[in-house]
C-alpha positions in Angstrom: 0.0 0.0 0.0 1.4 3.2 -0.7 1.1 6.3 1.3 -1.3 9.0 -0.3 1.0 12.4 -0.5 -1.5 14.5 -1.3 -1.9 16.0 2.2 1.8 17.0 2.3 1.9 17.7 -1.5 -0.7 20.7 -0.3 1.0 21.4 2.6 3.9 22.4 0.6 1.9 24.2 -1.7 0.6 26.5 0.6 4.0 27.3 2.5 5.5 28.1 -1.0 2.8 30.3 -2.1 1.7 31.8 1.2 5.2 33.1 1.5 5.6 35.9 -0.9 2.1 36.8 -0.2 2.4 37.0 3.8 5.8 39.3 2.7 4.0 41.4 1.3 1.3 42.5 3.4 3.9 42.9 6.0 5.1 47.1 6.2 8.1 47.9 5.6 11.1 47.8 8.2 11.6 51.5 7.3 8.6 52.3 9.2 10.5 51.7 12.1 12.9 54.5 11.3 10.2 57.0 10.4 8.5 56.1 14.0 11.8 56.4 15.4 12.0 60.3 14.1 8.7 61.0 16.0 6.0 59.7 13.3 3.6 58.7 15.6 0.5 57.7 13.5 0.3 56.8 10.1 -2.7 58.4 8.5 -3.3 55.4 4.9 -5.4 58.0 3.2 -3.3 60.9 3.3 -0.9 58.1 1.7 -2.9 58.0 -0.9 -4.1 61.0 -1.0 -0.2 62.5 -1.7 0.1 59.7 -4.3 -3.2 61.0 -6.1 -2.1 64.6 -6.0 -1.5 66.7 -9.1 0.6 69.7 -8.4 1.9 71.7 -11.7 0.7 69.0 -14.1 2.6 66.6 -12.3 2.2 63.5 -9.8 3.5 60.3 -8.6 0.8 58.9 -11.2 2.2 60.6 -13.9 4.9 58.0 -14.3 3.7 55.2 -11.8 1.0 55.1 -13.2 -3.2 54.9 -11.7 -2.3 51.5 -10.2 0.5 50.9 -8.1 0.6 47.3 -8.3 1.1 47.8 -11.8 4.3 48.4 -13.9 4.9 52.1 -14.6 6.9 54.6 -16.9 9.2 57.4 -16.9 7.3 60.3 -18.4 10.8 61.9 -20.0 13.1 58.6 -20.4 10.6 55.8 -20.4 12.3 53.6 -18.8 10.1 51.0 -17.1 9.1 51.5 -13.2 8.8 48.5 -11.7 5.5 48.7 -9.3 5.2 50.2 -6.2 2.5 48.3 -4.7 4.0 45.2 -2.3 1.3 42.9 -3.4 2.7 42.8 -6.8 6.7 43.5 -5.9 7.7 42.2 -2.5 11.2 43.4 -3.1 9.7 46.9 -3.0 11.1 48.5 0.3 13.7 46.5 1.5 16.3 48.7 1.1 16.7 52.2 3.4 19.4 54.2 0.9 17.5 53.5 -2.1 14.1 54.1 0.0 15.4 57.8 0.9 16.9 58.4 -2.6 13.5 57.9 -4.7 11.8 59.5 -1.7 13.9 62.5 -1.8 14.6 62.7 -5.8 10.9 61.9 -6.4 9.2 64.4 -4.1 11.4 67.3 -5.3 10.5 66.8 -8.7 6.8 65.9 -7.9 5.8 68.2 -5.5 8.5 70.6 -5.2 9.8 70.3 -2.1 11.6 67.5 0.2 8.8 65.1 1.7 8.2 65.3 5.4 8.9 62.0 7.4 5.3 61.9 8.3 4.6 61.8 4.0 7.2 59.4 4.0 5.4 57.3 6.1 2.2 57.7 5.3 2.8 56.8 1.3 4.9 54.0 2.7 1.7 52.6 4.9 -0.8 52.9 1.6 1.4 51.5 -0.7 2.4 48.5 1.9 -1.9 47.9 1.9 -1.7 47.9 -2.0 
């Protein structure tokens, strides 16, 4: 008699697909850093709401795109974003220099000014729930 499988067979399915799925739901270890500078609270729809924003013609949509689990596209280069949302790139986030680069770079050129921590965070947050 041989020994049915099919309970561990499923087992194993479900550890290798729950994994990059649980990864992605969790925030961000940056978070940590932007509580750490006094961000108390992180407010999801003002994340999104900063994301959404148009200031002179421009805004993290215009090369992101709508739908941050999708791919996007630089509006002057076109080189291809990859997305933003966690669901759909768990790799997203994992690294605090490149975090603070695109932060910084991006939100000069979007809105015009630095980011506070408490943006920071807040886009962070939204995107994480994405």
């Amino acid at each position: 008699m041989k020994p049915d499988l099919t309970p561990s067979i499923c087992l194993l399915i479900a550890v290798v697909l729950s994994g990059p799925a649980r990864a992605a739901q969790d925030p961000p270890r940056h978070l940590q850093t932007y509580r750490q500078q006094g961000v108390d609270q992180v407010d999801i729809q003002n994340g999104r709401q900063l994301w959404y924003s148009t200031v002179n013609q421009r805004s993290c949509t215009s090369c992101h795109g709508d739908n941050p689990a999708k791919a996007g596209k630089h509006v002057k280069t076109g080189k291809a974003i990859q997305p933003m949302a966690l669901s759909a790139n768990a790799e997203r986030f994992q690294d605090a220099k490149k975090i603070e680069k695109w932060f910084l770079r991006n939100c000069k050129w979007t809105l015009g000014r630095e980011c506070s921590t408490q943006e920071k965070a807040d886009i962070l947050t939204w995107l994480s729930s994405q």
